[in-house]
C-alpha positions in Angstrom: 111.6 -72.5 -17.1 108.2 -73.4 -18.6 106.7 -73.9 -21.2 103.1 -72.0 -22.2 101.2 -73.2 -25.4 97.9 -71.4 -26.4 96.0 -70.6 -29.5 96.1 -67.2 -30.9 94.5 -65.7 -34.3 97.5 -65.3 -36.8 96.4 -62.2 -37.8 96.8 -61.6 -33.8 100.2 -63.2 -33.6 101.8 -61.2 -36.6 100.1 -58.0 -35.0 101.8 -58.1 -31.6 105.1 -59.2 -32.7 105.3 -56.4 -35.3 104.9 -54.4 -31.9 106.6 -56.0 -29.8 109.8 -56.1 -32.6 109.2 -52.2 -32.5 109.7 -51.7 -29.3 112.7 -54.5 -29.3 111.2 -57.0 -27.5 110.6 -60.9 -28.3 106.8 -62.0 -28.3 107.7 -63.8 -25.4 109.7 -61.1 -23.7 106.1 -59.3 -24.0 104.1 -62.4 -23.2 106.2 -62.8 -20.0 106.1 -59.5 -19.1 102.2 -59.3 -19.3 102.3 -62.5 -17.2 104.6 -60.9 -14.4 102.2 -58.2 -14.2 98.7 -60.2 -14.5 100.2 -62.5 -11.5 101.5 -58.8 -9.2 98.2 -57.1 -10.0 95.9 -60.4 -9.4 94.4 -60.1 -12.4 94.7 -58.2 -15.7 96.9 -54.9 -15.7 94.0 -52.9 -17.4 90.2 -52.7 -17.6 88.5 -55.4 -19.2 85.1 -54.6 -20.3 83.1 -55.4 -23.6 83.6 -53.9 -26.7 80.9 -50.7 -27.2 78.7 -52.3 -29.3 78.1 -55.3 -27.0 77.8 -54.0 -23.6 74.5 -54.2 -22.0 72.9 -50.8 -21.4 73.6 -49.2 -18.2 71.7 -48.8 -15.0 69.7 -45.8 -14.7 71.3 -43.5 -12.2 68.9 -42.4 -9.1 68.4 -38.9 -8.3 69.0 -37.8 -5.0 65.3 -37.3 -4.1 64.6 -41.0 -5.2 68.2 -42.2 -3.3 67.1 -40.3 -0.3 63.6 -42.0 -0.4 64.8 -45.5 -0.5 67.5 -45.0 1.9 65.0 -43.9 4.4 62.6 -46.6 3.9 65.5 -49.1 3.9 66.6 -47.1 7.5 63.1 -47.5 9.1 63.0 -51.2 8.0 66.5 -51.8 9.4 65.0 -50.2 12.4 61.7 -51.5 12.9 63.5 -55.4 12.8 65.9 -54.4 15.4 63.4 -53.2 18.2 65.6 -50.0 18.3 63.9 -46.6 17.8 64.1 -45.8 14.2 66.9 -43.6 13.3 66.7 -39.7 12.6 69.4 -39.3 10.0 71.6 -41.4 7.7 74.8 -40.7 5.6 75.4 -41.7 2.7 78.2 -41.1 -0.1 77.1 -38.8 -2.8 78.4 -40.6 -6.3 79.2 -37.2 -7.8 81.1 -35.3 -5.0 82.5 -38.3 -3.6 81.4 -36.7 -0.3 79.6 -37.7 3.0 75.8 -36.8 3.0 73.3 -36.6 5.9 70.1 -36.7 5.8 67.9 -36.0 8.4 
């Protein structure tokens, strides 16, 4: 069995052994747990993402007329470099519907 040292906040500590004692586990019943999990998942067992207040703004979403515009410039481009003649439609999956969409 090893051994795993690492430096937590106190405040930290005494908060997740006050839950992990609720739920009648050891802190390192809980740590080990989490580690089983982390190591079956490949990484951690929930989303990780910044807190509100420091996440960088999001990316403006395209509309469809704008996705549909680049799509078809990025078609005849693909086209045009492969000596093929260019392409009359394209799919694509809509982000909303989750759905196939051709464009002709």
């Amino acid at each position: 069995m090893a051994t795993v040292s690492t430096r937590v906040d106190d405040s930290v500590k005494a908060e997740a052994e006050q839950v992990s004692e609720a739920i009648g586990l050891s802190l390192s019943t809980a740590v080990n747990i989490f580690l089983r999990r982390f190591a079956a998942e490949g990484g951690f067992p929930f989303d990780v993402v910044a807190p509100a207040g420091q996440r960088s703004p999001a990316k403006p979403r395209l509309d469809r007329a704008e996705l549909e515009r680049r799509m078809r410039l990025a078609v005849t481009e693909a086209d045009a470099t492969s000596g093929r003649a260019p392409s009359d439609h394209f799919t694509y999956l809509d982000p909303d519907t989750k759905r196939p969409v051709t464009v002709r």
